[in-house]
C-alpha positions as CSV (number, residue, x, y, z in Angstrom):
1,X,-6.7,86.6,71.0
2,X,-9.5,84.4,72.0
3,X,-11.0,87.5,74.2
4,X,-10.8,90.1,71.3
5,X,-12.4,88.0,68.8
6,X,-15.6,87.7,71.5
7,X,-15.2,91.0,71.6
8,X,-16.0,91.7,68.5
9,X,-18.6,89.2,67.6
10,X,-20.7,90.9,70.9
11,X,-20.3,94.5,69.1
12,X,-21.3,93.1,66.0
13,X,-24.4,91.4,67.3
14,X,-25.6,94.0,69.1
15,X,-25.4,96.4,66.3
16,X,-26.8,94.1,63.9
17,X,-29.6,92.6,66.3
18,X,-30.5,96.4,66.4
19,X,-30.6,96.9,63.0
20,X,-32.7,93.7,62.5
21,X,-35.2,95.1,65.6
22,X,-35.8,98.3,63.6
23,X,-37.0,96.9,60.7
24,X,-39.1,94.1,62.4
25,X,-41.6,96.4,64.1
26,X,-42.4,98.8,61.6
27,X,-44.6,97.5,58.7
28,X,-47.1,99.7,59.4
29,X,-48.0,103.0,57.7
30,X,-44.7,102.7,55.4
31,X,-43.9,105.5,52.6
32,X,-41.2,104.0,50.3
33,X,-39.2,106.5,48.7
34,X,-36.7,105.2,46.5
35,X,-34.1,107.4,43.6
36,X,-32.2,105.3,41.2
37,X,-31.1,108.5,39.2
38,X,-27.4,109.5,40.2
39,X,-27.5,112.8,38.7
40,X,-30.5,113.9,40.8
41,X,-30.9,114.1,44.6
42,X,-34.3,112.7,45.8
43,X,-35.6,115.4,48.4
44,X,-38.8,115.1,50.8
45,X,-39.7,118.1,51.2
46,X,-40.8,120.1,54.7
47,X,-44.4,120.0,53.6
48,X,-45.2,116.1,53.1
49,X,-46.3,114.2,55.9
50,X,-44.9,110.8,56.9
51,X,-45.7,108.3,59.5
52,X,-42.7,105.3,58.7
53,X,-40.1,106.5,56.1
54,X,-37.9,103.9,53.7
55,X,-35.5,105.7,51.3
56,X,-32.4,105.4,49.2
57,X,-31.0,107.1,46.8
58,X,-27.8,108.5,45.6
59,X,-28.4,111.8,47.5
60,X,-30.8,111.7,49.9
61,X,-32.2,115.1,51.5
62,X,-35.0,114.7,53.9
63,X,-36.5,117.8,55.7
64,X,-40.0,115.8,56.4
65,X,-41.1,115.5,60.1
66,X,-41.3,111.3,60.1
67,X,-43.6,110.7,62.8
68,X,-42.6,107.5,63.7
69,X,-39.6,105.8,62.2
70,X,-36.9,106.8,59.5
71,X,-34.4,104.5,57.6
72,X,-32.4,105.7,55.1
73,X,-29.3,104.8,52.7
74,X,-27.8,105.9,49.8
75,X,-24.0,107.6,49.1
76,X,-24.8,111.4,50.7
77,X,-27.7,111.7,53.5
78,X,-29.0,115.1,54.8
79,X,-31.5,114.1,57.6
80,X,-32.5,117.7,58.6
81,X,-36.2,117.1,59.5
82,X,-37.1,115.7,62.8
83,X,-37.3,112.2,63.7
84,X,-40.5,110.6,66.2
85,X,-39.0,107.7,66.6
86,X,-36.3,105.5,65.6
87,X,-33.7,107.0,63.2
88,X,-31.6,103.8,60.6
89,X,-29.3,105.6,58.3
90,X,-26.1,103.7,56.1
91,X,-24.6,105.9,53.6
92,X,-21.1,107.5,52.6
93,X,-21.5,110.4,54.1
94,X,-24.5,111.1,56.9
95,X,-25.4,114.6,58.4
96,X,-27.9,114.5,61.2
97,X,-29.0,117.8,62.1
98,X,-32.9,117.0,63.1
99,X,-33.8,115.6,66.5
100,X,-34.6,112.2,67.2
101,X,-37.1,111.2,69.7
102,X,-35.8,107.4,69.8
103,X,-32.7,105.9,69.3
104,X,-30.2,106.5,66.1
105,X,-28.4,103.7,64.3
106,X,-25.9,105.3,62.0
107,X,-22.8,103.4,59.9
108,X,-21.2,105.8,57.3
109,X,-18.2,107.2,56.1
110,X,-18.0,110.1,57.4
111,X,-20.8,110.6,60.2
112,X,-22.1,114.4,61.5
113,X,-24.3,114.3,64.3
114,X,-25.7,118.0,64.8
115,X,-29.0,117.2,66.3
116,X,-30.2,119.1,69.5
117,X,-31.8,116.2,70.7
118,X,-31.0,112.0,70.3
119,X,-33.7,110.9,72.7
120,X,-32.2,107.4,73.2
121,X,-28.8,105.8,72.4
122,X,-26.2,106.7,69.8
123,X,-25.2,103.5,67.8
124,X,-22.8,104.7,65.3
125,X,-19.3,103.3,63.1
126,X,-17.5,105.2,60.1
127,X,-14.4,106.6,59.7
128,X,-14.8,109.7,61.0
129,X,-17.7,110.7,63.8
130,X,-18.5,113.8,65.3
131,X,-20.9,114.7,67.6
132,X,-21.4,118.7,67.6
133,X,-21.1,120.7,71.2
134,X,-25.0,121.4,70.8
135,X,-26.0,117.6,70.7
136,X,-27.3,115.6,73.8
137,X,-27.7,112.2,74.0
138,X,-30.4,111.5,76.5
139,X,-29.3,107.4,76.5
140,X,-26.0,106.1,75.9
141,X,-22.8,106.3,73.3
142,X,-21.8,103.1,71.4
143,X,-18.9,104.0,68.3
144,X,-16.5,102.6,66.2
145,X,-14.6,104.4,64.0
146,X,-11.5,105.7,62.7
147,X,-11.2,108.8,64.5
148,X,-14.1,109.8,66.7
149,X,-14.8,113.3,68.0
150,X,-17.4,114.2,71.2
151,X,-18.4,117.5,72.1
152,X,-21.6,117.2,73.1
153,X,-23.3,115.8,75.7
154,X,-23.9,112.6,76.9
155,X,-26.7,111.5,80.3
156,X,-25.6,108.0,79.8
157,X,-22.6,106.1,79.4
158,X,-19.6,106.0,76.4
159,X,-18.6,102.7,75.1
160,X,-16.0,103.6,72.1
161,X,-13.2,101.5,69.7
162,X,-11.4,103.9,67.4
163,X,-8.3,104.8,66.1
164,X,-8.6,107.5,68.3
165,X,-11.3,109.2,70.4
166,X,-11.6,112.9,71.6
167,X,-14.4,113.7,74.1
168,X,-15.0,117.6,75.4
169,X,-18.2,117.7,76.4
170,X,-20.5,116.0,79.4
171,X,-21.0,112.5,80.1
172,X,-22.6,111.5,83.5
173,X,-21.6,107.8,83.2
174,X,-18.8,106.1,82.6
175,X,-16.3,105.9,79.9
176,X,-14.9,102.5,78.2
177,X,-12.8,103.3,75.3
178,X,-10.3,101.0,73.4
179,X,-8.3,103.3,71.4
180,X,-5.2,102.4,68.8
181,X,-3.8,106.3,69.0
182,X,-5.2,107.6,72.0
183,X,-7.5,109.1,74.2
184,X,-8.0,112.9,74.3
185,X,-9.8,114.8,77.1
186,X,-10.7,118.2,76.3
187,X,-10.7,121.4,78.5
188,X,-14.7,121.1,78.3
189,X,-14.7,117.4,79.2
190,X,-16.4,116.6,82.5
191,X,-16.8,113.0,83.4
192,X,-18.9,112.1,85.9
193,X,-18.0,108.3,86.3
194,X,-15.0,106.3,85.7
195,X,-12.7,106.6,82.4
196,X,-11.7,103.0,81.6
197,X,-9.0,102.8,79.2
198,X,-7.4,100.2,76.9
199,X,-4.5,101.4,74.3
200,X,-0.8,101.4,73.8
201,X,-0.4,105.1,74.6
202,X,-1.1,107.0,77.6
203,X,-4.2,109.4,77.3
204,X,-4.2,113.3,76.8
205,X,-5.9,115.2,79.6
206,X,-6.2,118.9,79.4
207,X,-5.7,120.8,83.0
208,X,-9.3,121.9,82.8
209,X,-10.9,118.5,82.0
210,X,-12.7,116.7,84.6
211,X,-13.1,113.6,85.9
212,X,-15.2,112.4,89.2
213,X,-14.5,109.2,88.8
214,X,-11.4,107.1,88.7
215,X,-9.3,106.3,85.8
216,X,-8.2,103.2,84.8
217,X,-5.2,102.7,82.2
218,X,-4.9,99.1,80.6
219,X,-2.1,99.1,78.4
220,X,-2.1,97.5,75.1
221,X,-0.5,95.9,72.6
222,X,-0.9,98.6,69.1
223,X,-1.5,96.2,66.5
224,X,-4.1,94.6,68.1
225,X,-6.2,97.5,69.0
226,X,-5.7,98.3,65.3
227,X,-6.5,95.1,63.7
228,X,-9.8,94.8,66.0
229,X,-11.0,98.5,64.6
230,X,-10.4,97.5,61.3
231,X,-12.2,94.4,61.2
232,X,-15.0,95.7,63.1
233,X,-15.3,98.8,60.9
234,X,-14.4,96.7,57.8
235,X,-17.7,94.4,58.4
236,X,-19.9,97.1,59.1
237,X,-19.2,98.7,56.2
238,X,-19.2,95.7,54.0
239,X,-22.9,95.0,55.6
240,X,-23.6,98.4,54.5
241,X,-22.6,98.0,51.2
242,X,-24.7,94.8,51.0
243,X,-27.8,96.4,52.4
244,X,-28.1,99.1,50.3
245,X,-27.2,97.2,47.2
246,X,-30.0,95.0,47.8
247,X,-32.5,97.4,48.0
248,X,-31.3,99.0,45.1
249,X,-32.3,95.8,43.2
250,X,-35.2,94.7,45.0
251,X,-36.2,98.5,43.7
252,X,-34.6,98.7,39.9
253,X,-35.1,94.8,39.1
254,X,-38.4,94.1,41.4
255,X,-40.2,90.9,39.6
256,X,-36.8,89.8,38.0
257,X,-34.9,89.9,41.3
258,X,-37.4,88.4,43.0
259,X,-38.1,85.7,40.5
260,X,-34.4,85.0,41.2
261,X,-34.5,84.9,45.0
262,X,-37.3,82.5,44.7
263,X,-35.6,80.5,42.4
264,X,-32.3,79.3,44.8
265,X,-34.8,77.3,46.7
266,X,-35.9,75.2,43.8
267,X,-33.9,72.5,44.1
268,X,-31.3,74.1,46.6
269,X,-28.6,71.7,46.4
270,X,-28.4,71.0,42.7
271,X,-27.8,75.2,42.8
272,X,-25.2,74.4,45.3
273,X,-23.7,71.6,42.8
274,X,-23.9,73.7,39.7
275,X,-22.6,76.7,41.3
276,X,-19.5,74.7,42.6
277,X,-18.8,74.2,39.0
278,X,-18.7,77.4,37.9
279,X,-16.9,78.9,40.6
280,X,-14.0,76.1,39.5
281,X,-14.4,76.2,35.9
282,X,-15.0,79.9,35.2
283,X,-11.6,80.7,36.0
284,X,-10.4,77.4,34.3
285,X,-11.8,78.9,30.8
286,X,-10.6,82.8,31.6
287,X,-6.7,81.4,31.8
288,X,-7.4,79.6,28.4
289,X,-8.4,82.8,26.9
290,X,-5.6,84.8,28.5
291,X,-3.3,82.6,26.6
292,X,-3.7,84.1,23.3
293,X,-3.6,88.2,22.1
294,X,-7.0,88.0,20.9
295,X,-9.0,85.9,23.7
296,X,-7.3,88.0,26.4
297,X,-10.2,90.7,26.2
298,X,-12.6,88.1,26.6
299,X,-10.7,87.1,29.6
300,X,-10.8,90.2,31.1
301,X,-14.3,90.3,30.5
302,X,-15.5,86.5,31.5
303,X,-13.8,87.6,34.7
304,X,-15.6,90.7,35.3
305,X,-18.9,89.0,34.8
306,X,-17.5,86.2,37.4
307,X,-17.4,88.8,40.0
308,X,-20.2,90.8,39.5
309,X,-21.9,86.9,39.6
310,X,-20.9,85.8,42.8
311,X,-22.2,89.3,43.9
312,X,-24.9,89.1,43.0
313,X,-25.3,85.3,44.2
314,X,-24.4,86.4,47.8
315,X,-27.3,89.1,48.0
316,X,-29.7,87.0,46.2
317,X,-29.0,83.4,48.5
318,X,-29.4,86.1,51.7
319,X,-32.8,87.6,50.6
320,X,-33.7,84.3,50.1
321,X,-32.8,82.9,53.9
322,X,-34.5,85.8,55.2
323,X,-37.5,85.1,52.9
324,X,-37.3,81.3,53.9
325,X,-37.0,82.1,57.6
326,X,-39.5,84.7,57.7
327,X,-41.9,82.4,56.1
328,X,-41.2,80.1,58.5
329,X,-41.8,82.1,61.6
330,X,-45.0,83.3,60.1
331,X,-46.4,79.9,58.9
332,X,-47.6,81.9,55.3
333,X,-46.5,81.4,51.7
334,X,-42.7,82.5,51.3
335,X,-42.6,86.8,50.3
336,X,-39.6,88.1,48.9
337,X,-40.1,92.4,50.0
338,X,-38.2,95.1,51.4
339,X,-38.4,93.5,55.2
340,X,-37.7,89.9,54.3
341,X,-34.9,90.7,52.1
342,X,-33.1,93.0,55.3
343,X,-33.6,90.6,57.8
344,X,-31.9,87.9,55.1
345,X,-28.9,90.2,54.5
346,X,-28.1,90.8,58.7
347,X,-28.5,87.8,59.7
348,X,-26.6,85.8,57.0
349,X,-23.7,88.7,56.9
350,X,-23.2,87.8,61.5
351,X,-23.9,84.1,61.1
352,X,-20.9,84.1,58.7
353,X,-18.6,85.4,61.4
354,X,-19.1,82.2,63.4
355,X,-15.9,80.2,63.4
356,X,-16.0,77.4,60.9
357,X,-19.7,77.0,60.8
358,X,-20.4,80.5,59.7
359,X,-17.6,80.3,56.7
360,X,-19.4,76.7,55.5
361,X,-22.7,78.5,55.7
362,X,-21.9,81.1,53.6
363,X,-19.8,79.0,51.0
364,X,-22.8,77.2,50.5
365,X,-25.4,80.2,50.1
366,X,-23.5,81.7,47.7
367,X,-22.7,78.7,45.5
368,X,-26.8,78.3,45.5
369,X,-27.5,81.9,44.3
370,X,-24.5,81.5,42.0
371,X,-25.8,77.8,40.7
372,X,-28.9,80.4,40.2
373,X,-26.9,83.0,38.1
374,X,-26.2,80.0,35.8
375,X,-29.2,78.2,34.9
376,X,-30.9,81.2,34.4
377,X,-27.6,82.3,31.8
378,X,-28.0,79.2,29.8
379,X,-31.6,79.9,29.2
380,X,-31.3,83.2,28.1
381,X,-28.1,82.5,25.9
């Protein structure tokens, strides 16, 4: 148990410590792109220029050449324009289908990777991943998912935990895969290296796949294959969520959102005391109102805003440790932006996954942004 559990925390910080390197480098030259209308899909077209692209949106289509770096987010992506760099993508659904000179990071729903070229490594979990028969990957493979599907190539090595995992095309390295369902080798697979392989069930090999290596069959207990996927997937996801959510604010709300960020380190614990309160007596007063006909609407509805206030708390109290930390590093006046914010919402979503320390550490940022949410109610009220 103890092995699986440092299993996961190494996959999770080395996706997010990549996601946190991406955004470090590249404050340069930026072009911030952002669509808060769900009924329209922001587009950038084939003619603009762009050195380092930031956008999110509901629908997102980008047929730019970025000439450096591109991160995007938002429900629906269509990346279709080249990439000269780095490629950071988060959405529902994410179709890559221009080249990417440096590496891609990708966490989606349902992921399409079309692109002739991924000059780097492949960093990608959703629920369902495919790689298209026309796609190399000049670096190496790293996925979680649901169900993941490989046809194209690969020069480096595969490193996969899904549900299950299909590969049919080239990969000169090895293979590690962790699978709940099984493995599945194509009649176009062609492994140069080893296949290593941990699941329950014995893996599929078509009479036509090869292998130049040896393989390697650790058998498995199911449910823990299954339960590691899901919390791995589950996270990654829920830091998804959280990113692209706080952009969206920092974006729709600027001063006021920022206002607020600065505000839960104005006297951080008495935020941490008053937000202990009202996550205790919020509830208290919702059951009172439940009791009668008439305050049960206003129940429903105190509990509503409850939720929607601890949130919001959350994203605010991690903008504001990456703000705080940033500041810190840099020896300058505290910044609440686009960068700070990020970095806050990566690193406080993996130091929570630290046993103990990490739950105590989140318990109290969120009461401080929630203590926040409060004060800032009763003087508006």
């Amino acid at each position: 148990m103890l092995k699986s559990i440092n299993k996961r925390a190494v996959a999770v910080a080395m996706l997010a410590s990549a996601l946190t390197l991406a955004f470090a480098g590249t404050t340069l030259a930026a072009d911030l792109r952002f669509n808060n209308n769900n009924n329209s899909a922001l587009e950038i077209g084939s003619n603009e220029s762009v050195t380092n692209l930031y956008t999110a949106g509901s629908q997102v289509i980008v047929k730019a050449k970025t000439a450096k770096d591109l991160v995007i987010a938002g429900a629906n992506l269509d990346i279709d324009g080249t990439v000269g760099d780095d490629l950071l993508a988060a959405g529902g659904t994410v179709n890559v289908k221009g080249d990417v000179s440096g590496s891609a990071r990708i966490i989606g729903g349902n992921i399409h990777i079309d692109s002739k070229v991924i000059g780097q490594d492949l960093v990608v979990a959703g629920g369902t991943v495919y790689v298209s028969s026309d796609t190399i990957i000049y670096g190496d493979l790293l996925v979680a998912g649901g169900n993941v599907y490989v046809d194209g190539a690969v020069r480096g090595n595969i490193k996969a935990t899904a549900g299950t995992i299909s590969l049919n095309g080239a990969v000169d390295g090895n293979v590690d895969a962790k699978t709940n369902k099984g493995l599945v080798l194509g009649s176009s697979a062609n492994i140069k290296g080893n296949v290593n392989y941990t699941s329950a069930y014995v893996y599929q090999r078509d009479a036509n796949a090869k292998v130049g290596g040896a393989v390697n069959y650790t058998i498995k207990e199911n449910h823990r294959n299954y339960a590691l996927t899901l919390l791995t997937f589950g996270f990654l996801v829920k830091l998804a969520g959280e990113l692209l959510a706080a952009l969206l604010l920092l974006w729709i709300f600027k001063d006021h959102f920022r206002n607020a960020v600065r505000k839960v380190g104005y006297g951080f614990w008495h935020n941490v005391g008053i937000g202990a309160l009202t996550l205790i007596l919020v509830p208290i007063v919702a059951g009172i109102f439940f009791v009668t006909i008439i305050g049960w609407y206003v129940g429903v509805a105190l509990l509503l805003m409850y939720v929607l206030m601890l949130m919001f708390a959350w994203l605010a109290s991690a903008a504001y440790f990456g703000s705080w930390l940033v500041s810190k590093l840099d020896k300058k006046e505290m910044r609440v932006d686009w960068l700070t914010v990020i970095i806050g919402i990566i690193l406080a979503a993996l130091l929570t996954t630290i046993p103990l320390i990490g739950f105590l550490f989140g318990i109290v940022l969120a009461l401080a942004g929630l203590g926040i949410f409060f004060r800032h109610y009763r003087k508006t009220a």
